[in-house]
C-alpha positions in Angstrom: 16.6 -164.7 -27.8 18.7 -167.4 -26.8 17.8 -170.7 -28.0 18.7 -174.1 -25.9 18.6 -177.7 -27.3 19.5 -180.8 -25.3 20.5 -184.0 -27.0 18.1 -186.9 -26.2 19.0 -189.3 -23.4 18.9 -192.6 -25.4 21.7 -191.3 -27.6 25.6 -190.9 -27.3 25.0 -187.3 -26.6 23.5 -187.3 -23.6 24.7 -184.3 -21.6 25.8 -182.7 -24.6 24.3 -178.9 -24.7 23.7 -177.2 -28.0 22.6 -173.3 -27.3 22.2 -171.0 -30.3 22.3 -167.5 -30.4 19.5 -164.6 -31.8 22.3 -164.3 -34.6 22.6 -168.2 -35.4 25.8 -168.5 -33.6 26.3 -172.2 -31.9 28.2 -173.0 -28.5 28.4 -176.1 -27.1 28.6 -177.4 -23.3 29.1 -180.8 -21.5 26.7 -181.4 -18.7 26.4 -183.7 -16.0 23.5 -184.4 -13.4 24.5 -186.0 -9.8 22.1 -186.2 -6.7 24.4 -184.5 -3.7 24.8 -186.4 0.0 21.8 -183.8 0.8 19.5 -185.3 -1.7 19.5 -182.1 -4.0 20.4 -182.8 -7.6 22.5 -180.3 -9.0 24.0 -180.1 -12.8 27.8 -178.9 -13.7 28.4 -177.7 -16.6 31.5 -176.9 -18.9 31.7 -174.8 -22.3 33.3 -176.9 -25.2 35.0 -176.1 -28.4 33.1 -178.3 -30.0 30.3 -181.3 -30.3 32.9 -184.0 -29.7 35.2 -181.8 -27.4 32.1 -181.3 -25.3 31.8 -185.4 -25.6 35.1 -185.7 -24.1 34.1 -183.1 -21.3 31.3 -184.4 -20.6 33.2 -188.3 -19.8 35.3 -186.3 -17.8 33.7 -184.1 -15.6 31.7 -187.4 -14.8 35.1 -189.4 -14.4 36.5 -187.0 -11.7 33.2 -186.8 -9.7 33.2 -190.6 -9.6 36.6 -190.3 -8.2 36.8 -187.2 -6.0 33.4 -186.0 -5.7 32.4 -182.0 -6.2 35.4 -180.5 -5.3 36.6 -182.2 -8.2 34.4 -179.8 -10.7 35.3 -176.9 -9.1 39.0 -177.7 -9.2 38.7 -177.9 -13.3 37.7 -174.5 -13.2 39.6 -172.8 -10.3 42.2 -170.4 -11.1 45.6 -170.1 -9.5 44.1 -166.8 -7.5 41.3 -168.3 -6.3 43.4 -171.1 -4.8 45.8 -168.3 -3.3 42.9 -166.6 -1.5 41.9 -169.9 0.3 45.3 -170.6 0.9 46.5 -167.3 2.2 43.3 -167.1 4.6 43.5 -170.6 5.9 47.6 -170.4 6.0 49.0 -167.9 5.8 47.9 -166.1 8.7 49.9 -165.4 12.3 50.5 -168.5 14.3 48.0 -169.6 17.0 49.0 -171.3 20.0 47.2 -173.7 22.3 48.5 -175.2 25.7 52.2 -174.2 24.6 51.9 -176.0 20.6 51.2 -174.1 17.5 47.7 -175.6 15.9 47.6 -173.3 13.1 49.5 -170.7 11.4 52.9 -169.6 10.3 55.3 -167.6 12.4 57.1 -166.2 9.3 53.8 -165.9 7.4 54.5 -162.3 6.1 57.8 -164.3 3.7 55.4 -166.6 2.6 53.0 -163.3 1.6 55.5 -162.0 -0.1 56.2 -165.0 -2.1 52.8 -165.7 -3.1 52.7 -162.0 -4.6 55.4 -163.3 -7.0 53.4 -166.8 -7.9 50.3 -164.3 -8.3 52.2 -162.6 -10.9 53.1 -165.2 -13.1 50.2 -167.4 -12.6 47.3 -165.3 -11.6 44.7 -166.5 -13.9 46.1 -169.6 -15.0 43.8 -172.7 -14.1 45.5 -174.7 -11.4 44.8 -178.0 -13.6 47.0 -176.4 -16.5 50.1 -176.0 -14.3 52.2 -178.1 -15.6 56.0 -179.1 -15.3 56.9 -177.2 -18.1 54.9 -174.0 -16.7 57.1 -174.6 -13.4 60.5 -174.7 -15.3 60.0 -171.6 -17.2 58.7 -170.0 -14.1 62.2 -170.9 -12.3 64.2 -169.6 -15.5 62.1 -166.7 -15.7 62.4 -165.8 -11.8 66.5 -166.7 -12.2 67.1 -164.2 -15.4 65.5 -161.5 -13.3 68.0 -159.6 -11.3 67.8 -157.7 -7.7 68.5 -154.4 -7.5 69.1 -153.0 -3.5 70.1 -150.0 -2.6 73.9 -149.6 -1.1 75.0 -146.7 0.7 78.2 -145.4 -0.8 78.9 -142.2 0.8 76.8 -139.9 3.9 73.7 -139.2 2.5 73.7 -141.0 -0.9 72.5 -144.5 -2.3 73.5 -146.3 -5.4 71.2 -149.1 -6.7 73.3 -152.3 -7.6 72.3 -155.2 -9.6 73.4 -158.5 -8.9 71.9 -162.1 -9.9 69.1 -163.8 -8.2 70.0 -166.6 -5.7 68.6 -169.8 -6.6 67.8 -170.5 -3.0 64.8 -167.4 -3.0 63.8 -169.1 -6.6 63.7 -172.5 -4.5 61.8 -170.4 -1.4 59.0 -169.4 -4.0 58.9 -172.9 -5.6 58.5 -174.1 -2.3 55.5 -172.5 -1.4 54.0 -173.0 -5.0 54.7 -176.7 -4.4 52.7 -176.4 -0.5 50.0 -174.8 -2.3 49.6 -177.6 -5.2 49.6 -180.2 -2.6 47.1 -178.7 -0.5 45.0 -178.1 -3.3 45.6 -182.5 -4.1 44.6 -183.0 -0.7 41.1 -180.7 -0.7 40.3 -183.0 -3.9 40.7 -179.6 -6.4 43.3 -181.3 -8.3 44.0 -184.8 -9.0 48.0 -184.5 -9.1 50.8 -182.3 -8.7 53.0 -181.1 -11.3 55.5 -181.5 -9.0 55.6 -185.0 -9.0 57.1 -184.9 -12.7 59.2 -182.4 -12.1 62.0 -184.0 -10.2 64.8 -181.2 -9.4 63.1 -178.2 -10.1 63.7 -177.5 -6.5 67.2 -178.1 -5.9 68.6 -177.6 -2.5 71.9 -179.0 -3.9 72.0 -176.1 -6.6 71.9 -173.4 -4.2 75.1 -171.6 -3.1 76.0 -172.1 0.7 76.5 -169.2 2.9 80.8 -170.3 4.8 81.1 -166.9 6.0 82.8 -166.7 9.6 84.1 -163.6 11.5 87.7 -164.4 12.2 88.9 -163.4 15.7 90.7 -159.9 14.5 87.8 -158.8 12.5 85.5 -160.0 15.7 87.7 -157.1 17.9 87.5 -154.8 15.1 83.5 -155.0 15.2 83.5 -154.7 18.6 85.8 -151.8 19.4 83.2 -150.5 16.4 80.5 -150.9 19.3 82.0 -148.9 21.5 80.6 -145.3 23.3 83.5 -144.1 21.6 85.1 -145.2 18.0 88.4 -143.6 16.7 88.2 -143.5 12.9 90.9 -143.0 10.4 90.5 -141.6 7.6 92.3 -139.4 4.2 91.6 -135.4 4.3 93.3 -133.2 1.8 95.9 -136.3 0.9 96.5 -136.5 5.0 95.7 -139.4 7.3 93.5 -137.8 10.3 92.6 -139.7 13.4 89.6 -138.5 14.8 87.2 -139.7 17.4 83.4 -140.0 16.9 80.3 -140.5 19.6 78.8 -144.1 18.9 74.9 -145.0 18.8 75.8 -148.3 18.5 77.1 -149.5 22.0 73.5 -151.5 22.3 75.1 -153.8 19.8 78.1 -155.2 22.2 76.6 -157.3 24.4 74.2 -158.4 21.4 77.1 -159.2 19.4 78.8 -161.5 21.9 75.9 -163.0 22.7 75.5 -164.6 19.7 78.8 -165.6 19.0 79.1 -167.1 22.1 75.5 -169.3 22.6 74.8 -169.6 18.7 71.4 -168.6 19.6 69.5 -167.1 16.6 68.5 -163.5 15.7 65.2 -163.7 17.0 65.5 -165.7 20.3 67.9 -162.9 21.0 65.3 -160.4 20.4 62.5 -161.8 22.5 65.0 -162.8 25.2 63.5 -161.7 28.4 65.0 -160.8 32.0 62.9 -163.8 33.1 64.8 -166.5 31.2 68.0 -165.4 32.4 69.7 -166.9 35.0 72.7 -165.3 36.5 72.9 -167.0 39.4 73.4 -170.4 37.9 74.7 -168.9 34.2 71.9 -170.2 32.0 69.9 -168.7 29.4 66.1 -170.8 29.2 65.4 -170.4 25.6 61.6 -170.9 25.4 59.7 -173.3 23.1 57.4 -170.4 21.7 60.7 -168.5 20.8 62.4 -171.5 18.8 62.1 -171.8 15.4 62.1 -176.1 16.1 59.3 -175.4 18.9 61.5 -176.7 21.9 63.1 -175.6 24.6 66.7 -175.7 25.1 69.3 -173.9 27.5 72.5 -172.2 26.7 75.4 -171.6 29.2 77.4 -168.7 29.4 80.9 -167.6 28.7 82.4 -165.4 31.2 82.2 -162.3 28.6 78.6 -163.1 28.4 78.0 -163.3 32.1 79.9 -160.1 32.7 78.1 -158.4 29.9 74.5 -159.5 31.0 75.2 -158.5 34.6 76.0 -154.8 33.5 72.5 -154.6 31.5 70.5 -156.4 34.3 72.2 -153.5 36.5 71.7 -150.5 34.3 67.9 -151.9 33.5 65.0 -151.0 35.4 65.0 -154.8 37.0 61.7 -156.0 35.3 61.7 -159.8 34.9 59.6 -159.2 31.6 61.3 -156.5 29.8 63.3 -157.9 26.6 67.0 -158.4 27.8 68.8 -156.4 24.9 65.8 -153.4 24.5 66.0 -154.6 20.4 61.9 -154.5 19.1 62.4 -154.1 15.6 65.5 -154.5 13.8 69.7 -153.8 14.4 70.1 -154.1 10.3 71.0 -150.1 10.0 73.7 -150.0 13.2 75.0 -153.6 12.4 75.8 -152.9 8.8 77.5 -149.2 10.2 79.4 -151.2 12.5 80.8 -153.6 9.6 81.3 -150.8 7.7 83.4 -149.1 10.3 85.2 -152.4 11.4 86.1 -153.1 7.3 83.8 -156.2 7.4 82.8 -157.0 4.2 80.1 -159.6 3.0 79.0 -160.0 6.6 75.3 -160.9 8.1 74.1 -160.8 11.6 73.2 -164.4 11.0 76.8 -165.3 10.1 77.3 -164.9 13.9 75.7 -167.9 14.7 77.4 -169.5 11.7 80.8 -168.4 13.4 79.3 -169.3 16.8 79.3 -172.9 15.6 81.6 -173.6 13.8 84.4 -172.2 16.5 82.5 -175.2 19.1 83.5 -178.0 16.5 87.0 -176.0 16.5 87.2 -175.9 20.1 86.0 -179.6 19.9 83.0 -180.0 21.5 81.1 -183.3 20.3 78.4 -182.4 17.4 75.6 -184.1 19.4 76.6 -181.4 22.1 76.7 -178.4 19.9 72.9 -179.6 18.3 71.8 -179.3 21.8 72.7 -175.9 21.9 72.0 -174.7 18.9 69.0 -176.2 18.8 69.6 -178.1 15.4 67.1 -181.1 14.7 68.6 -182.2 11.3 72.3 -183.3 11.2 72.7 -181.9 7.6 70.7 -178.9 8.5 73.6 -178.5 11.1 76.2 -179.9 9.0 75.7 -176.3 6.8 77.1 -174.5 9.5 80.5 -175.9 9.9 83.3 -174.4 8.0 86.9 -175.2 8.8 89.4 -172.2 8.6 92.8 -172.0 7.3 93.8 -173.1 10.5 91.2 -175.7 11.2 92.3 -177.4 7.7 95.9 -177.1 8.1 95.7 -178.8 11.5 94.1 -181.4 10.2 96.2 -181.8 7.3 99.0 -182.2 10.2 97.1 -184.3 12.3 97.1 -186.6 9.1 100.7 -186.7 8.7 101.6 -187.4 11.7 99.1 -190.4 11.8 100.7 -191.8 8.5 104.0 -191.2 9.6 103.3 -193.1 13.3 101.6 -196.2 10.9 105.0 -196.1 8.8 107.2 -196.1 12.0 105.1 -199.3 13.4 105.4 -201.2 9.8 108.8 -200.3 9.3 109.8 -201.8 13.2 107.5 -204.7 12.6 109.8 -205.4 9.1 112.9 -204.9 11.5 112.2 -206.9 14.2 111.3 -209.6 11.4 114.3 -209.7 9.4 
């Protein structure tokens, strides 16, 4: 039977817990007693290695009631799951809308899902109090020696797994959350600080290797006659070249395609465009608030190519002002990469048509307060990421310099003349 023995109140032990064993075996525990805003007294308790650890224990679990109350017990104990199930069901759940304004939610919630199964591997069980900056750094060297393997296709009907390093920006993605997480837990009073706060540049955006790929106009043709009802491949057959022509699935992708490189609007605005928020009498597209990924609404004119193509889809469609514009529910990932393959496009994204999208408006030199507009940027250097100058692009501006310093050498040079 177990035996229990509590230190007398009069003495420097009070709170400290002595319980004994059938087999003589000691454990200690700090305790401390506090009457709750409901009048009910209630006791927290916390094992100890020792008399004079639980000592220390008990000062502290009185020391962080005094200063955050009961949630500030349960935080010493809390593990890095259980914070992860309160997060993930008060979070990380679809976004909720009310009069037009999320109020709760994420929109890409299933990314941060899969992220948080990655924290939940490496810190599971850990107690949230013991995370420290340490525990973050070798969680990001850890994460960064790990490589990804995806699967490429190399030939019809065959894959080849390929490793290649991590990206430090999906380590940052993962910290990021980890770091949401920490401070939400701060602000429910389960812990009294973040690690991150002594952690300076464990999250570097400034590490992470920018994305400056742009379709150049040739390879834009080549991807687009790669669209077509029709393609005419070349290829090597028994050390000949054959020219053969194959029947195209991928003709959907066209007016997609120009689309975005000609409006800048992203992926999935594209997707949940509907007949309803286009225009053609006045060549607009309404992009919707609820569609953005800034929550505001913004309009996009149209090219001619653009018109031209929208008109023959409004024509061939059944004429229902809320069907989705380009028929795309899921995903173009499969035909899009078949079309780059076909086209000889290498190291190409569908969101590296926006990318191209934008940085052929600074090119064409439109204002960038104009292009944020309709790109529906918010952040200057968010936008700023976006422009890349080609070989052109640099090599005018490397003349426009010369013949600036060579107008200002002209003027100082008649200004000496006209002097002497």
């Amino acid at each position: 039977m177990e035996k229990t023995e509590i230190s007398k109140k009069n003495s420097r032990d009070y709170g400290i817990i002595q319980k004994k064993d059938k087999n003589g075996k000691i454990s200690w525990y700090a305790r401390i007693v506090r009457i709750e805003g409901n009048g009910e007294k209630k006791q927290y308790t916390q094992k100890a290695d020792s008399k004079s650890h639980a000592r220390r224990l008990r000062d502290e679990l009185s020391d962080n009631y005094d200063k955050r109350g009961k949630k500030a017990i349960e935080g010493d104990k809390m593990t890095f799951r259980e914070l992860a199930n309160d997060y993930k069901e008060r979070k990380l759940i679809p976004a909720k809308y009310h009069q037009g304004r999320k109020i709760a939610g994420l929109r890409s919630y299933q990314n941060s899902l899969n992220f948080l199964k990655i924290l939940l591997d490496y810190f599971g069980n850990r107690r949230i109090k013991d995370i420290s900056p340490a525990t973050l750094e070798s969680f990001k060297q850890k994460r960064l020696a790990e490589p990804v393997i995806i699967k490429k296709k190399v030939a019809k009907g065959k894959i080849e797994l390929v490793e290649r390093h991590r990206a430090i920006a999906s380590v940052n993605r993962e910290l990021a959350l980890l770091r949401t997480m920490l401070n939400d837990a701060v602000y429910n009073g389960w812990l009294d600080r973040s690690p991150f706060l002594n952690a300076k540049g464990v999250v570097s955006v400034a590490d992470e290797v920018k994305r400056e790929r742009i379709l150049t106009f040739e390879e834009e043709r080549r991807l687009l006659d790669a669209c077509n009802a029709i393609t005419t491949l070349k290829y090597q057959k028994n050390g000949k070249e054959v020219i053969a022509n194959h029947k195209s699935n991928r003709e959907h992708l066209k007016p997609l395609i120009i689309t975005a490189l000609d409006s800048s609007m992203r992926r999935g605005e594209l997707f949940k465009l509907i007949w309803r928020d286009v225009d053609l009498i006045n060549r607009k597209i309404n992009i919707l608030a609820f569609n953005t990924k800034t929550a505001k609404a913004r309009a996009v004119g149209m090219t001619q190519r653009v018109f031209d193509e929208l008109t023959a889809l409004w024509e061939k469609s059944a004429k229902d002002e809320n069907d989705l514009v380009f028929g795309v529910k899921d995903t173009v990932k499969r035909s899009f990469a078949s079309a780059c393959r076909l086209a000889n496009i290498e190291d190409f994204r569908f969101h590296d048509l926006r990318h191209t999208a934008i940085t052929r408006m600074i090119q064409a030199g439109l204002q960038p307060m104009e292009i944020m507009k309709i790109s529906g940027h918010t952040q200057i250097n968010t936008f700023a990421r976006y422009v890349n100058p080609n070989t052109d692009a640099v090599q005018r501006i490397a003349d426009t310099l010369s013949a600036y310093q060579q107008q200002a050498t002209m003027d100082v040079n008649s200004i000496s003349e006209y002097e002497n």
